[in-house]
C-alpha positions as CSV (number, residue, x, y, z in Angstrom):
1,X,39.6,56.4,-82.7
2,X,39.2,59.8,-81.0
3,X,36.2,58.1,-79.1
4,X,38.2,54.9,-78.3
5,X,41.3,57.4,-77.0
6,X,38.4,59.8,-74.4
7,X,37.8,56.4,-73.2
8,X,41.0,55.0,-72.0
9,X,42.1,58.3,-70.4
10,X,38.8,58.0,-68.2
11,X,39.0,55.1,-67.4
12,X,42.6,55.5,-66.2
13,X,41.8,58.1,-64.4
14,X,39.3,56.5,-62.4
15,X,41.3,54.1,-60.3
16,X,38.5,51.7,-59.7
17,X,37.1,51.0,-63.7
18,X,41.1,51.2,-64.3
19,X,41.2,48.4,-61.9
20,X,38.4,46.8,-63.0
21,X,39.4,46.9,-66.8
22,X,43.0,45.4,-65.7
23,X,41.5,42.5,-64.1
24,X,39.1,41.7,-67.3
25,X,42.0,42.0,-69.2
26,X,44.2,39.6,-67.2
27,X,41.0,37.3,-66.9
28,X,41.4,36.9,-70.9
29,X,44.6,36.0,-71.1
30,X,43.4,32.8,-69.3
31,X,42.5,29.3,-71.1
32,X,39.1,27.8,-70.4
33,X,40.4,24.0,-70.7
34,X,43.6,22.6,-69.0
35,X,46.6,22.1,-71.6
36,X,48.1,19.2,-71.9
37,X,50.7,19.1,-74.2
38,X,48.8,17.2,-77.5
39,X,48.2,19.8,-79.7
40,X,51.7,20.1,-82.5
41,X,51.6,24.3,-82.6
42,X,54.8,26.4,-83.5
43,X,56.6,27.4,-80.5
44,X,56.3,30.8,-79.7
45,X,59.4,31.7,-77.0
46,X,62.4,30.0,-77.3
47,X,64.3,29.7,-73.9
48,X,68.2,30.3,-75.3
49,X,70.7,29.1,-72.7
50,X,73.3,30.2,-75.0
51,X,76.4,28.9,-73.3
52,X,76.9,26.8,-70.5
53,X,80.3,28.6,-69.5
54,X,79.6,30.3,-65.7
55,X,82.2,32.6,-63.5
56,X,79.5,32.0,-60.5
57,X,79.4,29.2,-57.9
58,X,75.8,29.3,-56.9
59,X,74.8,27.2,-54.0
60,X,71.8,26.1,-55.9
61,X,73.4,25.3,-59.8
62,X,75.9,22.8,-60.9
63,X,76.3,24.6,-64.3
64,X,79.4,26.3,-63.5
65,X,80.8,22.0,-63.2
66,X,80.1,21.5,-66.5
67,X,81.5,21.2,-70.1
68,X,81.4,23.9,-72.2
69,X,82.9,22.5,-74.9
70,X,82.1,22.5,-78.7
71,X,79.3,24.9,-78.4
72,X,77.4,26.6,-81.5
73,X,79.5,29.0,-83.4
74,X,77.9,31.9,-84.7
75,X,77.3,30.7,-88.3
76,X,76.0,27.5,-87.2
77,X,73.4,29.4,-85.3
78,X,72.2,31.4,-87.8
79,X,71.6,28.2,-89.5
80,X,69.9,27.0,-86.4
81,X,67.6,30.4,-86.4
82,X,66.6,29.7,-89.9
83,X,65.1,26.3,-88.8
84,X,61.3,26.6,-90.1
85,X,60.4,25.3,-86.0
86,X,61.0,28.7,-85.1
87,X,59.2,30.7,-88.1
88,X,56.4,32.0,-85.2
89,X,58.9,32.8,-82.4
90,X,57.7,35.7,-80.8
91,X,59.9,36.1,-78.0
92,X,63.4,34.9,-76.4
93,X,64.6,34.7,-73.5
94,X,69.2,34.3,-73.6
95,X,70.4,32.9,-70.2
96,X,73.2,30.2,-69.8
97,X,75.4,29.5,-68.0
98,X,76.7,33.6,-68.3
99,X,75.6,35.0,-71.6
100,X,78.2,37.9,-70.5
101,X,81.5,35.3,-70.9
102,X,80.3,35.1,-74.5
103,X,82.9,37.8,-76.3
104,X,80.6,38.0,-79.5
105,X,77.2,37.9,-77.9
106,X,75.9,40.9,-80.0
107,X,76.9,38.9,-83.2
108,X,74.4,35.3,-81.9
109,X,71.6,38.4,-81.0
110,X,72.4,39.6,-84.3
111,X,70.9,35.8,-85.8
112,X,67.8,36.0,-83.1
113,X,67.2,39.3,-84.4
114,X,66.0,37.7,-88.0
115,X,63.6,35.4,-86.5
116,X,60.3,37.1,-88.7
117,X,58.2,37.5,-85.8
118,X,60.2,38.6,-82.7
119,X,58.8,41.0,-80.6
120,X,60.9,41.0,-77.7
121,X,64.4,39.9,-76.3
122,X,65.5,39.0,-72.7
123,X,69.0,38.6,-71.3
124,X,69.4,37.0,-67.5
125,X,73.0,37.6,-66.1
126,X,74.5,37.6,-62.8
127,X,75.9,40.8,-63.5
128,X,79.6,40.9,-62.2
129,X,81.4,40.4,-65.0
130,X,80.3,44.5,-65.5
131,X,82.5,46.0,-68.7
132,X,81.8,42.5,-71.1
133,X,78.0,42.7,-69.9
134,X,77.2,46.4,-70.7
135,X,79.3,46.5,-73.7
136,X,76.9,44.0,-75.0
137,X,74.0,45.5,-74.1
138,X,74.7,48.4,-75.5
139,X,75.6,47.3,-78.8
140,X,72.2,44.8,-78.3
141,X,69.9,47.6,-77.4
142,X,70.6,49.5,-81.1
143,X,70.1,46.6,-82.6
144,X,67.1,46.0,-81.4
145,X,65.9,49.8,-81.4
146,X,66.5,49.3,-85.0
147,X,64.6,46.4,-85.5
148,X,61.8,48.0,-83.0
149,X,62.2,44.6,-80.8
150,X,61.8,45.3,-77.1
151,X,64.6,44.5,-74.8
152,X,64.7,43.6,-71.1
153,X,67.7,42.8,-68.8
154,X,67.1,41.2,-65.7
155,X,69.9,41.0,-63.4
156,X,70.4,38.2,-60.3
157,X,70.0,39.7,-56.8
158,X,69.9,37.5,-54.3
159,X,70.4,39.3,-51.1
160,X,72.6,42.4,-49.7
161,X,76.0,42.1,-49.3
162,X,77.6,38.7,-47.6
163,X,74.3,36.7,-48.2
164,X,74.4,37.8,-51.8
165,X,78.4,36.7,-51.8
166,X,77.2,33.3,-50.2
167,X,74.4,32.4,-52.7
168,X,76.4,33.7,-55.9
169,X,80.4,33.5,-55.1
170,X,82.9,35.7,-53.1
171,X,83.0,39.4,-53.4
172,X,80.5,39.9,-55.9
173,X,77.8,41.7,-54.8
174,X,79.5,45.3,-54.9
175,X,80.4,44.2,-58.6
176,X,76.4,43.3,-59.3
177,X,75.3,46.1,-57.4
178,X,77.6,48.3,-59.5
179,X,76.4,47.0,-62.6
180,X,72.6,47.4,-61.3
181,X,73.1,51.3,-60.6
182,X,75.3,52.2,-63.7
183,X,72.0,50.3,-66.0
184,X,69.7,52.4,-63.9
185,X,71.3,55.6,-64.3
186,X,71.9,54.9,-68.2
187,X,69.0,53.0,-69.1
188,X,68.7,54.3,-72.5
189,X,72.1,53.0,-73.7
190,X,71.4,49.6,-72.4
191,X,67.7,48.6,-72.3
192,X,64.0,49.0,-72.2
193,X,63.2,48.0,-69.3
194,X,65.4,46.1,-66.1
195,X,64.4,43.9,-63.8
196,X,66.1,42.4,-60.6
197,X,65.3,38.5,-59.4
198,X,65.8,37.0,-56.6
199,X,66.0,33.1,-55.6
200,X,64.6,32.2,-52.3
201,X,66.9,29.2,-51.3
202,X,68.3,28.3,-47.6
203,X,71.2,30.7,-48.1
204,X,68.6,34.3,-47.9
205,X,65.8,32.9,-46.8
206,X,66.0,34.5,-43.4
207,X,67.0,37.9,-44.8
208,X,64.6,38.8,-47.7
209,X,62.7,41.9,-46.1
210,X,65.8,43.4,-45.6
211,X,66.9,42.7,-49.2
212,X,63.1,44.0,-50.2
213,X,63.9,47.1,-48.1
214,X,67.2,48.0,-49.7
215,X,65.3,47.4,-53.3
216,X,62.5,49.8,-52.5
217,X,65.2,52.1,-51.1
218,X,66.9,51.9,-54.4
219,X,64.0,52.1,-56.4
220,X,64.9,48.5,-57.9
221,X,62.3,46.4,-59.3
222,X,63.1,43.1,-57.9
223,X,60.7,40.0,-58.5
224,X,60.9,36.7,-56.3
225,X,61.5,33.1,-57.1
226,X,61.7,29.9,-55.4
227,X,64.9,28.1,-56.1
228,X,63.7,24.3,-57.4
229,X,64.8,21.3,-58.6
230,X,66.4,21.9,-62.9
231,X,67.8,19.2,-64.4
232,X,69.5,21.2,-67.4
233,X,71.7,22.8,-64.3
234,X,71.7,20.1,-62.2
235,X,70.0,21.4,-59.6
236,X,67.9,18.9,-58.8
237,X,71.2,17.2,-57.5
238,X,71.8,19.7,-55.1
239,X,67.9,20.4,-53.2
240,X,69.3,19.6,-50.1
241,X,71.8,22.5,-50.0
242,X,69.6,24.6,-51.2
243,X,65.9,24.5,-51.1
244,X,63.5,25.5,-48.6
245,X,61.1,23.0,-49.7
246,X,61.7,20.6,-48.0
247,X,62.5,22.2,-44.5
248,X,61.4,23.4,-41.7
249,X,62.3,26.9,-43.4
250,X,59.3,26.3,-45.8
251,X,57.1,28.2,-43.5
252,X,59.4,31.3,-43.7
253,X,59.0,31.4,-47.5
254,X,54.5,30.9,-47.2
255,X,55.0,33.8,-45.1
256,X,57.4,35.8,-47.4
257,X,55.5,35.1,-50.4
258,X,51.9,36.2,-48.8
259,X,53.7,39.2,-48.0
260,X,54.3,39.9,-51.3
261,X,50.9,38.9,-52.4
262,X,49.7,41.2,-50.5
263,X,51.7,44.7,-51.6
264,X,51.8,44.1,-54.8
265,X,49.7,45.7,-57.4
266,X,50.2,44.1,-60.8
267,X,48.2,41.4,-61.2
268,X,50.5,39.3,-63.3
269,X,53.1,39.6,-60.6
270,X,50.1,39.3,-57.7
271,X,49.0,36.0,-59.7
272,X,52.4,34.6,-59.9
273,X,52.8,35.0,-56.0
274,X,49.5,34.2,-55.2
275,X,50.0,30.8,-57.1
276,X,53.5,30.1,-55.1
277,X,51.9,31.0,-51.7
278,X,49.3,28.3,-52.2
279,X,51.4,25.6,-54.3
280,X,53.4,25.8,-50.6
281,X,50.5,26.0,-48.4
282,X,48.7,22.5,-49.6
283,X,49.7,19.3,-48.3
284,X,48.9,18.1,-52.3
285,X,50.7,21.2,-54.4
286,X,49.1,21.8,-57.7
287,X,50.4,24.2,-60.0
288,X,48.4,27.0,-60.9
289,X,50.6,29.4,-62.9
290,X,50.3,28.7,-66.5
291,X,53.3,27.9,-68.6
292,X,54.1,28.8,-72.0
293,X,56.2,24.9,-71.9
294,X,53.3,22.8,-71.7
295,X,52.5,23.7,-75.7
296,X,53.9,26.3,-77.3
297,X,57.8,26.8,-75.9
298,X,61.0,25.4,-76.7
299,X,64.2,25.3,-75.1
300,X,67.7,25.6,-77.5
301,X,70.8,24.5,-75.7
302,X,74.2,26.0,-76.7
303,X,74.9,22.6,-78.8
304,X,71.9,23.0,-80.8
305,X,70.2,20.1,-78.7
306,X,66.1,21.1,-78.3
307,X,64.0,20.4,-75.2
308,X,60.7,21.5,-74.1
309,X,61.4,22.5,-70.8
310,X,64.4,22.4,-69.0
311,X,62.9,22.0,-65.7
312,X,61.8,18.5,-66.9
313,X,62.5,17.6,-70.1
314,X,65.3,15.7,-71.6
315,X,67.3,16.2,-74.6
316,X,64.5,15.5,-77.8
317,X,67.2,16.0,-80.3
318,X,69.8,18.0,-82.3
319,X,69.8,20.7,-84.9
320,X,72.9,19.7,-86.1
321,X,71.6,16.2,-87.3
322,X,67.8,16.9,-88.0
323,X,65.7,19.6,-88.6
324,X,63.8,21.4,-86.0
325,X,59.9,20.2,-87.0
326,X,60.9,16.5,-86.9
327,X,62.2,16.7,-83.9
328,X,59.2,19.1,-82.0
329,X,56.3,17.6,-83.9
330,X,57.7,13.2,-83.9
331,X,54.8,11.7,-81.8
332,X,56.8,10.0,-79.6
333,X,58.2,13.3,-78.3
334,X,54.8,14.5,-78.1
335,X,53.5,11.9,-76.0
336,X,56.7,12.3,-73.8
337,X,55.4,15.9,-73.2
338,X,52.2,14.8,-72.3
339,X,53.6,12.9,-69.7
340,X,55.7,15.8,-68.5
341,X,52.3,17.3,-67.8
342,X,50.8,14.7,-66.9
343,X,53.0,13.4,-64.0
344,X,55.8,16.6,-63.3
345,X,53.8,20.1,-64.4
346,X,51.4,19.9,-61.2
347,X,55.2,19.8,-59.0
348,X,56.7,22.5,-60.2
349,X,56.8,25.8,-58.9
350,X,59.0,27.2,-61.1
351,X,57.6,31.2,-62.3
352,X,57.1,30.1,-65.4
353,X,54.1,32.3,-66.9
354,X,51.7,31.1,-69.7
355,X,47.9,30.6,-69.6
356,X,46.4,30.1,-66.4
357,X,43.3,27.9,-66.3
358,X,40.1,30.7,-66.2
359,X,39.2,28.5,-63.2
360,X,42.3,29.4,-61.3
361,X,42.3,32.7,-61.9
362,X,38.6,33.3,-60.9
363,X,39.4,31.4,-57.5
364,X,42.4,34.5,-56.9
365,X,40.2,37.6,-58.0
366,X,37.6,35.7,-55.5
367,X,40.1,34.9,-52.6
368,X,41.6,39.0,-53.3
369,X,38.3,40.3,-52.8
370,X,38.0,38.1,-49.1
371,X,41.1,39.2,-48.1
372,X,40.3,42.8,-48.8
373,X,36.7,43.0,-47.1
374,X,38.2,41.1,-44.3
375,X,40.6,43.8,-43.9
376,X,37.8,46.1,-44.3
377,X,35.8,44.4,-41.7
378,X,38.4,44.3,-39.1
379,X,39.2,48.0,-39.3
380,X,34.9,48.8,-38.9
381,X,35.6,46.2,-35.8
382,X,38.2,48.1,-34.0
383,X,36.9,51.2,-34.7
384,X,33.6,50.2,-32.7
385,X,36.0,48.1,-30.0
């Protein structure tokens, strides 16, 4: 063990093996064969949109239209939590809708918390609904310190000040922003670990360095998505308000996103960008980024209805008229997932992570190393010039 510790520490202090050790371990996280969606294994993360109750207009969401009606109550979703479907859940992610509008969140976390192999917990919230939100969190946080879960908040950020207001609703970004700091300064009453994410639609598009200058300024860690097409939020109703896709402002996000690509050091997160940059830079996108949804994810809607995506998939069935395993594992739902891969996987963009084919990844650790002796080679060039 002693042996084992000498090792790591030199090998994080060399940069380079450090480096080199990172990427092997990122390479094995890979898959050597393509998934597609046959194989009946226990899902692992259970995407939790646990209410579909929103205070937030968002230009790119239709979820703040919809009925909230008749959702789970608590008891019923302890019931839901003891379905033998999720007996190898290892991680869930709560989003809505605005998990904040829900007055006894901490008591649903308190059913998630039982799952017997959970090792983490993720809440998504706009943020502005500050003295709900935080009051959660912090009774979450002990909860989960107790339980030795980890426990990551990610707030929405979506640009400073007016363009934030105009992608998210009026006079809310001092409110998010608000929330953001008093998290930051106080992280260990509300959270392991916080994260900031940003969707790149029409609305900010044209204003994302400045919003990636005010986070570095801040000392925020803000991550980028593409806003796309969702049919549990109906956004796939709305592209054309919203998306960048498919317009002439397409090119601004290739540009935006090689940017990224190239600052940022994580591989994961350089993977994830990488993946985007070239999904909107072929005239025949094919997704790259793996995607725990293809085999071994479920989504669990506030009315106990199970998908397996809900970018794609529609309703498979209810928890409150059949148990979980008949529902995930009945061939005919299998073979509709198999055609979700088969004929939407390869269009979606959506950051999504799972297993990347080993294929993939090779091609980026081969296309980083061109870009970086390229760099190298142009500097010996004007040096000589």
């Amino acid at each position: 063990m002693a042996v084992k510790q000498q090792l790591i520490q030199l090998i994080k202090k060399n940069k380079k093996l450090f480096l080199i050790a990172k990427a092997i371990r990122f390479f094995q996280t890979s898959s050597l064969t393509k998934i597609d969606g046959s194989e009946k294994k226990y899902p692992k993360v259970i995407q939790l949109p646990i209410t579909y109750n929103c205070n937030s207009k968002c230009v790119m969401c239709n979820i703040w239209k919809m009925d909230h009606s008749n959702e789970m109550t608590v008891d019923e979703f302890g019931n839901f939590m003891k379905d033998d479907i999720f007996k190898e859940v290892e991680s869930v992610g709560i989003n809505g809708g605005e998990p904040s509008l829900v007055p006894n969140l901490p008591e649903y976390i308190r059913e998630v918390l039982n799952l017997p192999k959970l090792k983490s917990l993720n809440i998504i919230s706009h943020g502005f609904s500050q003295k709900p939100l935080l009051k959660s969190l912090e009774a979450i946080y002990k909860m989960c310190c107790e339980k030795k879960i980890n426990f990551h908040v990610s707030i929405s950020l979506d640009g400073v000040g007016d363009i934030h207001n105009t992608v998210r609703g009026k006079n809310v970004f001092e409110k998010t922003s608000s929330t953001i700091d008093e998290i930051m300064r106080n992280q260990n009453k509300y959270c392991d670990s916080l994260e900031l994410g940003c969707t790149i639609v029409k609305q900010n598009i044209n204003h994302l360095i400045e919003l990636d200058t005010y986070a570095k300024m801040k000392n925020y860690n803000l991550k980028f998505r593409l806003g796309i097409e969702n049919k549990r939020i109906e956004s796939d109703k709305l592209k054309d308000q919203y998306s960048v896709i498919y317009s002439p402002l397409k090119q601004s996000a290739k540009e935006f996103f090689h940017y990224q690509m190239s600052q940022t050091k994580d591989f994961a997160n350089r993977f994830k960008y990488y993946a985007i940059f070239s999904w909107l830079n072929s005239e025949k996108p094919k997704r790259i980024l793996g995607c725990t949804w293809k085999d071994e994810g479920v989504t669990l809607d506030a009315r106990g209805e199970l998908y397996y995506c809900a970018v794609a998939s529609n309703k498979l069935g209810s928890l409150r008229k059949e148990k979980g395993e008949k529902i995930f594992f009945d061939d005919e739902n299998i073979e509709y997932r198999k055609s979700i891969i088969n004929n939407s996987c390869d269009g979606c963009i959506h950051d999504y992570t799972g297993k990347a084919e080993s294929k993939n990844v090779f091609k980026f650790f081969v296309d980083t190393l061109k870009d970086r002796f390229a760099i190298k080679l142009y500097e010996i060039k004007v040096r000589f010039m």
